[in-house]
C-alpha positions in Angstrom: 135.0 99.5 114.9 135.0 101.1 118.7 134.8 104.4 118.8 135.6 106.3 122.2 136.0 109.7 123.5 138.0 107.6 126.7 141.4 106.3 127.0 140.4 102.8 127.5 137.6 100.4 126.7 136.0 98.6 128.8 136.5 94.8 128.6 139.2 95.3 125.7 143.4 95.4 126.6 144.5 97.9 124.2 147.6 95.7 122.9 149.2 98.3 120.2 149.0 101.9 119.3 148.8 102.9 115.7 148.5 106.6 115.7 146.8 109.7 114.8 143.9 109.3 112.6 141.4 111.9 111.3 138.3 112.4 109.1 137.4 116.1 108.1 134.8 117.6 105.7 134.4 121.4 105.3 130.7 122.9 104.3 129.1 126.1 103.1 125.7 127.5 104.2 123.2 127.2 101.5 121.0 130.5 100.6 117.8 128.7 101.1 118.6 127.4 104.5 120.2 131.0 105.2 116.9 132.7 104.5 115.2 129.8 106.8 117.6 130.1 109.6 116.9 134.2 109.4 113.5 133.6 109.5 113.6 131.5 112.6 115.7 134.1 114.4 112.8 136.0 114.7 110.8 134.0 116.3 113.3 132.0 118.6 113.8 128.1 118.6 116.5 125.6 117.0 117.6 126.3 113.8 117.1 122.6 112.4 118.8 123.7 109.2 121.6 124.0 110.6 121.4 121.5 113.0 121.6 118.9 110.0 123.6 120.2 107.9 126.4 119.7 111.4 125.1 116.7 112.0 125.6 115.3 108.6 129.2 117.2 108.8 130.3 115.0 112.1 129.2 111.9 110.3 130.5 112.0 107.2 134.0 113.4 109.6 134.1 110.5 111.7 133.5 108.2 108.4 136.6 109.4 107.1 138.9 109.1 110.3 137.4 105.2 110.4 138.2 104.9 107.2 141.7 105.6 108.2 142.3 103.6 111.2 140.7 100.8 109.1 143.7 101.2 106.8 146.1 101.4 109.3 144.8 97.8 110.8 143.2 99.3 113.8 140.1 98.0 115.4 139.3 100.7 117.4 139.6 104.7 117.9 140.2 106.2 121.9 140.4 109.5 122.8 137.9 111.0 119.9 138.1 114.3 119.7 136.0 117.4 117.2 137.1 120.4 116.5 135.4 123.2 114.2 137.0 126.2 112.2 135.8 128.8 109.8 137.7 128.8 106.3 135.8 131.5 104.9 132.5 133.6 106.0 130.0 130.7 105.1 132.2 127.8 105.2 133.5 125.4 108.1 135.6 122.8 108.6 135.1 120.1 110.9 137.4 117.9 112.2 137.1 114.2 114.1 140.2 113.0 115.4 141.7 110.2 117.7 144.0 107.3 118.2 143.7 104.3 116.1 144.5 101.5 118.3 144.5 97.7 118.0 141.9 96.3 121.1 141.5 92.5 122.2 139.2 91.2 124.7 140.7 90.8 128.4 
């Protein structure tokens, strides 16, 4: 499966358009990592607690909207897109979305 954040893929003729696809997952802050990521405030530098538990976030996100353009037939996804919101005070959603498209080599 291609995945793109552009319009087009280079070597590929996009040959049919199969619509929106999208892949979200919504996660809550631990305590533990909470108390880390305080701790770390203090003294400056990445919060790596959070930094995986994103990272794991747009993965399992962009799994999901995959898993729907596979359904739909598609061979590749152009125009990729996140987007992030909060659902409560220590929970967020994020959100991988794009075109599933059908792609075949020029």
């Amino acid at each position: 499966m291609i995945i793109t954040t552009s319009g087009e893929i280079a070597g590929k003729r996009i040959t049919r358009s199969l619509g929106l696809v999208r892949g979200n997952t919504i996660r809550a802050r631990h305590v533990g990592r909470d108390i880390t990521a305080a701790l770390r405030n203090l003294v400056g530098g990445e919060v790596s607690e959070y930094t995986k538990l994103f990272a794991e976030a747009r993965e399992q996100a962009l799994d999901r909207m995959v898993a729907e353009a596979k359904g739909l037939g598609a061979n590749a996804v152009v125009e990729v897109r996140f987007s992030t919101s909060m659902v409560m005070s220590a929970a967020a959603e994020l959100l991988a979305y794009g075109t599933a498209v059908v792609a075949e080599d020029l």
